[in-house]
N, C-alpha and C positions, 0 to 999 in steps of 0.2 A: 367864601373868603373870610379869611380873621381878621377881626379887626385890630388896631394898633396893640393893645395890651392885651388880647388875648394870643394865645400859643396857637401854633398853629395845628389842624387837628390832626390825629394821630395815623399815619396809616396802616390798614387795615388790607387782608388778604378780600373779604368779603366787604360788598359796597353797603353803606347806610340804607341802600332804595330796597336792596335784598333783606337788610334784617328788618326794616319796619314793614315788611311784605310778613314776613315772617311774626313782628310786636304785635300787629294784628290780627294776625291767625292765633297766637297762644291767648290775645285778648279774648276773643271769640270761646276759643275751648273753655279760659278759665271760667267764662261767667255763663257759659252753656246757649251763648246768642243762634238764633237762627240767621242764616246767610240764605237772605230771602232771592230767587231769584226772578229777574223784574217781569220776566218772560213765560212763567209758569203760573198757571192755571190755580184756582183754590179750589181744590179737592173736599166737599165735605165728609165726614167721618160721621157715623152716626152709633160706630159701637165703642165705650169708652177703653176696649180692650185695643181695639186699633190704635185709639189715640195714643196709650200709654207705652204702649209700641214704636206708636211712631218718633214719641222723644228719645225713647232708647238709641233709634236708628241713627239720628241725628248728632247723638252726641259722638256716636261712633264715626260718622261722617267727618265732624270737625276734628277728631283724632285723627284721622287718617292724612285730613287735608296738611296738620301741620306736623304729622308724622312724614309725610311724602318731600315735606318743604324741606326738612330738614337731612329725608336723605338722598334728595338730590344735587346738596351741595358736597362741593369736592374737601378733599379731606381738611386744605387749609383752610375754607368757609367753615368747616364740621370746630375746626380747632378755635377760631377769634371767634366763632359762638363761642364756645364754653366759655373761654377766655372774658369774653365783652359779661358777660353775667356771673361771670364770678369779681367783675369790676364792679358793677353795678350793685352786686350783694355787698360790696364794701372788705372784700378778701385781700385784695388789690387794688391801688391807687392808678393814675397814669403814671405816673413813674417806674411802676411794677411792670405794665404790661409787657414787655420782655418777660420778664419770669412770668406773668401767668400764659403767656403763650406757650411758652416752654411745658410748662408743668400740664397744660391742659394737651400739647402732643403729646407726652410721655403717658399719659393717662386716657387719650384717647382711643376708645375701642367701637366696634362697630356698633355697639347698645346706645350708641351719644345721644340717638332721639330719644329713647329714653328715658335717661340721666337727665335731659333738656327738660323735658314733658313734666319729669316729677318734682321739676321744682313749681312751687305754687304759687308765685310769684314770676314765670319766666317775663312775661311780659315787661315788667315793670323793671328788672336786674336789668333787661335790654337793652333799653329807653335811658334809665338813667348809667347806664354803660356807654351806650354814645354820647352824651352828652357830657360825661367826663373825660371823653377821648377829643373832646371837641368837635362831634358829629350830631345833628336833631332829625329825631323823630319825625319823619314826613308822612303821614295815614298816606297808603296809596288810593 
């Protein structure tokens, strides 16, 4: 809920709870984090060829996870991403976001992960994308 003097926040085909599922996962890729899981055993490595291996594998892991997130939303989730990060890179205001909705369907093609992925910053265009739209970053 907005409070008295702020606007109220902007709606959105995709929910806040979906993209910061998502701010999360690109956080992850960008900074190469391990997504340790709580339930899994520590395997020791004793050949350093393994190891250097195994962070290969991994980064490939976090690519896929926020490659999958991104193409399992529908096309109008696929389009207020683009849209929400090209707010956030400061392309577009919230006044814009009509036009960059617009512009981001017209340009929307099936590569959007991508086009998402290869910005280097995704995470961050997100985050402060919603919160110009009047929606916060909730870590799930």
């Amino acid at each position: 809920m907005a409070k008295r003097d702020e606007p109220e926040p902007v709606e959105m085909a995709i929910s806040p709870e979906t993209v910061s599922v998502i701010i999360t996962l690109a956080r992850q890729y960008d900074l190469g984090e391990e997504v340790m899981d709580p339930d899994a055993e520590e395997e020791e490595v004793s050949d350093i060829d393994e190891v250097e291996g195994a962070g290969a594998g991994h980064e490939d892991v976090l690519a896929e996870e926020l490659r999958e997130a991104i193409e399992d939303l529908n096309d109008d989730e696929v389009v207020d991403l683009i849209a929400l990060a090209w707010v956030g890179r400061g392309d577009f205001d919230r006044d814009g976001w009509e036009e960059a909705r617009a512009l981001a369907r017209e340009r929307h093609r099936r590569h959007s992960a991508d086009y998402l992925m290869g910005m280097p910053t995704l995470a961050d265009y997100l985050e402060e994308g919603l919160a110009a739209l009047g929606h916060a970053y909730e870590p799930p």
